[in-house]
C-alpha positions as CSV (number, residue, x, y, z in Angstrom):
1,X,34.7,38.0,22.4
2,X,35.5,37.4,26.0
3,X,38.8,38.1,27.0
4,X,40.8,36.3,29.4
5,X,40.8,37.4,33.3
6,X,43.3,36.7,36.3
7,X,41.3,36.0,39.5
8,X,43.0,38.0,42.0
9,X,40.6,37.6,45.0
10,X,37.5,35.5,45.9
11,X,35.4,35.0,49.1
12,X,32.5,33.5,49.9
13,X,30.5,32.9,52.9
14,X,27.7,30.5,53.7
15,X,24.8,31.0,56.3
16,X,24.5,27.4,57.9
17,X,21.6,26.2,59.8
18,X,21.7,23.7,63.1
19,X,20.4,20.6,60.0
20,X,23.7,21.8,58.2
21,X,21.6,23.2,55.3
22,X,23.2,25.8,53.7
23,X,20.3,29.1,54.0
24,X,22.2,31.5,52.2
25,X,25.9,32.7,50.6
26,X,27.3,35.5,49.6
27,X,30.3,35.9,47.0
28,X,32.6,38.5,46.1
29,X,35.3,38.2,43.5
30,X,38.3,40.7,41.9
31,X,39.6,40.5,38.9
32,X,42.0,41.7,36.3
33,X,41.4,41.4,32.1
34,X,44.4,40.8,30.3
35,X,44.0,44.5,29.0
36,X,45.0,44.9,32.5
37,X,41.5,46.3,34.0
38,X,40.8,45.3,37.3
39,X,36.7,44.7,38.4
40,X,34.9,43.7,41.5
41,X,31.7,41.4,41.6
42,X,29.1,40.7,44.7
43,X,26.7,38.3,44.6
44,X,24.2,36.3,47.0
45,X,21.8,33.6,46.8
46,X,19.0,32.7,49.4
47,X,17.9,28.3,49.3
48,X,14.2,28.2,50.7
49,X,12.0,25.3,50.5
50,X,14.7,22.5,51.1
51,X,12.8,21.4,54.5
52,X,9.2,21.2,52.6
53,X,10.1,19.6,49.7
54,X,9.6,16.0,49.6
55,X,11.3,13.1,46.6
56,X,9.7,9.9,45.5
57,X,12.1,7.1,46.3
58,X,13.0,5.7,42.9
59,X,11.8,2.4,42.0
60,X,14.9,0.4,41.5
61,X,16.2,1.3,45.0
62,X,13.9,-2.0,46.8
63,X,15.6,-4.0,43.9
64,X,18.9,-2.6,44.6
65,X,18.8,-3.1,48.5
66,X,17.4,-7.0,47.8
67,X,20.1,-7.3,45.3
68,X,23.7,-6.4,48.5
């Protein structure tokens, strides 16, 4: 069973590059349990690949832009 918690503090900061793609972020959060328990969690999470990957324009776009 998960127990309800109280967010008492949470910050996060993002590593943006000159494209305005978000590189990397970092988080870390406090909180109290309703047994009154307070905890502290850190995280981070690193995007790579956004400037190689490439997406297929969907079909129904030309139809779309003929269409307005």
């Amino acid at each position: 069973m998960v127990s309800e918690s109280t967010v008492e503090n949470f910050t996060m900061t993002a590593l943006v590059d000159s494209d305005g793609l978000v590189r990397s972020s970092t988080y870390e959060i406090t909180y109290t349990t309703s047994e009154g328990e307070t905890h502290s969690r850190t995280g981070s999470i690193r995007f790579n690949g956004a400037d190689t990957t490439t997406v297929t324009e969907p079909a129904w776009v030309e139809e779309a832009q003929a269409e307005s």
